[in-house]
Backbone as CSV, one residue per row, in Angstrom:
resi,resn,N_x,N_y,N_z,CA_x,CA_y,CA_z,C_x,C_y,C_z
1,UNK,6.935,53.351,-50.407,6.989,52.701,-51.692,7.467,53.727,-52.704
2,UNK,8.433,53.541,-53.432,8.922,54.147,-54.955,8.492,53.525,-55.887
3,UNK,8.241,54.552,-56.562,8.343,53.813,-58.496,8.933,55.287,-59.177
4,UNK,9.409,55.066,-60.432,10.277,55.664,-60.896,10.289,55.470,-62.716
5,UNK,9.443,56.162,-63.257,9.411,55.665,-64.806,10.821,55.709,-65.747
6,UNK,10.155,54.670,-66.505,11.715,53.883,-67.187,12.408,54.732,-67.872
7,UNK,11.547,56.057,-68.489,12.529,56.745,-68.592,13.524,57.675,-67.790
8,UNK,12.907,57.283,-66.636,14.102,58.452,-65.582,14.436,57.421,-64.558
9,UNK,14.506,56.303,-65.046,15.643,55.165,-63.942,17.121,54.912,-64.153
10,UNK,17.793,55.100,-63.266,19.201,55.365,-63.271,19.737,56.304,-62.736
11,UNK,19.409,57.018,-62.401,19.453,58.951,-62.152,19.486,58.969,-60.482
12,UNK,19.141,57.705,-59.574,19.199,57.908,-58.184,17.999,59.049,-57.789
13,UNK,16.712,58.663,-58.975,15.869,59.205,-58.181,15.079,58.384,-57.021
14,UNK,15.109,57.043,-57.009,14.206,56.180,-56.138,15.248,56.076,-55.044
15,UNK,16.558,56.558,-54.792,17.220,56.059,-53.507,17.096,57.861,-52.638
16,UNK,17.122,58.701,-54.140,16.871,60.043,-53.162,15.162,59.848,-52.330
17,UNK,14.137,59.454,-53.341,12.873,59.288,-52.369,12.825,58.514,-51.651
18,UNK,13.320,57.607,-51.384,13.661,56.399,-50.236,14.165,56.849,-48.933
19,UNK,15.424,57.664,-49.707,16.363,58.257,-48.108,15.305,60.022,-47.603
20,UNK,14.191,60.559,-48.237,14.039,61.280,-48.026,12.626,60.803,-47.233
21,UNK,12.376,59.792,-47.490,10.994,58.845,-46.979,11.540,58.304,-45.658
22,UNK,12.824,58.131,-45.730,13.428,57.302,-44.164,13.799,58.646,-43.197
23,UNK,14.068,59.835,-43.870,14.618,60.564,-42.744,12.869,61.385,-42.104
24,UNK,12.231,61.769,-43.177,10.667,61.651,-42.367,10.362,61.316,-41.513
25,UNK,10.477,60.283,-41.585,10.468,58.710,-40.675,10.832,59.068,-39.626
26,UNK,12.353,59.324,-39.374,13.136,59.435,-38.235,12.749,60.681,-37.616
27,UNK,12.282,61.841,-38.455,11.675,63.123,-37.722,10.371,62.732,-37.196
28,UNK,9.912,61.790,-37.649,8.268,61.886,-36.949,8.144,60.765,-35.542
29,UNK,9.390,60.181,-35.475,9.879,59.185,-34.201,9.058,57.591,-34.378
30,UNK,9.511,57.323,-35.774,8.714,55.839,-36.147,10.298,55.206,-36.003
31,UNK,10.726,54.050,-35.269,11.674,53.315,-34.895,11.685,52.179,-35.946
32,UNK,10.954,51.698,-37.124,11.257,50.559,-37.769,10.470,51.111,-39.255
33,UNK,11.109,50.358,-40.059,10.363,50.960,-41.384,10.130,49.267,-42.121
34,UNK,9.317,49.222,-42.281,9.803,47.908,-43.639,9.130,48.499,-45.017
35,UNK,9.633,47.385,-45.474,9.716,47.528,-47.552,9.203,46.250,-48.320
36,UNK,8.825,46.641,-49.349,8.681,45.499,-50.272,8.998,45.470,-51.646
37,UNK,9.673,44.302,-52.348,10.010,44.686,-53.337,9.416,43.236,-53.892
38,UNK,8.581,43.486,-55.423,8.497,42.029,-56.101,10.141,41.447,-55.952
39,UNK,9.986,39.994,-56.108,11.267,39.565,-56.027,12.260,39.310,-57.379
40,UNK,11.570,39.558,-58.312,12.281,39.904,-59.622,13.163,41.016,-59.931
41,UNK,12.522,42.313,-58.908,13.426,43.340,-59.212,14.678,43.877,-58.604
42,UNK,15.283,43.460,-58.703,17.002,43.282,-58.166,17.409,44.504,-58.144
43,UNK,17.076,45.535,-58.588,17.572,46.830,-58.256,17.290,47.268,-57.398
44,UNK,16.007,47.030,-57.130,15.124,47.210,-55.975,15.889,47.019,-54.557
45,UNK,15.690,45.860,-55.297,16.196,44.563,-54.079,17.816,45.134,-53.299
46,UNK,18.802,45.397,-54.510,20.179,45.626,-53.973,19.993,47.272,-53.271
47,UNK,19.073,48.081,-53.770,19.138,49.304,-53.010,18.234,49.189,-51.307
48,UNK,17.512,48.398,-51.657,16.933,47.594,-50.266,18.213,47.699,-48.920
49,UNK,19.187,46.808,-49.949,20.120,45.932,-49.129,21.258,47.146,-48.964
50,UNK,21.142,48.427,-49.832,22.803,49.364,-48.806,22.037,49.681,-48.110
51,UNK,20.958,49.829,-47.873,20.026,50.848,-46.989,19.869,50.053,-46.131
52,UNK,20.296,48.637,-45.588,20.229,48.129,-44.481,19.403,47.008,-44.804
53,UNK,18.622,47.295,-44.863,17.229,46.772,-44.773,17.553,44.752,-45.149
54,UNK,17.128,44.466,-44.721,16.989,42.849,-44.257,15.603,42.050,-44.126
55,UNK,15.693,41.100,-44.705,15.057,40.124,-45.070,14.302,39.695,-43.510
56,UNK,12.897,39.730,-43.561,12.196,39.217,-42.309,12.067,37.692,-42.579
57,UNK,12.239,37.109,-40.759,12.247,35.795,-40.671,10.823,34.905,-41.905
58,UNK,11.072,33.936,-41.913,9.502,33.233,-42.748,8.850,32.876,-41.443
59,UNK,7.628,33.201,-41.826,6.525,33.293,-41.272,6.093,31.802,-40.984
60,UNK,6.138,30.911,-39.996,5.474,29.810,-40.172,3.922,29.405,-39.760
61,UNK,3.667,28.567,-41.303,1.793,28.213,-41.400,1.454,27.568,-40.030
């Protein structure tokens, strides 16, 4: 999870802690990562989406 205060958003600090949170990841031999983003935040959301990352099936009740 990132957060990133409003005054220092823009700057590619939440995609540097993201990609530095995923390559962790890949050193410690975890094969899947997921994410969450409220669905309002579209920045979120579009840096979600270069980074691959994809929408899980819906869950059925």
């Amino acid at each position: 999870m990132t957060g990133v205060r409003a005054a220092f958003r823009g700057r590619g600090i939440s995609l540097a802690m993201k990609t530095f949170g995923i390559g962790f990841a890949a050193r410690c031999g975890v094969d899947r990562i997921r994410t969450v983003h409220h669905p309002a935040n579209t920045a979120a959301i579009e840096m979600n989406r270069r980074l691959g990352y994809v929408d899980a099936p819906e869950q059925g009740g």
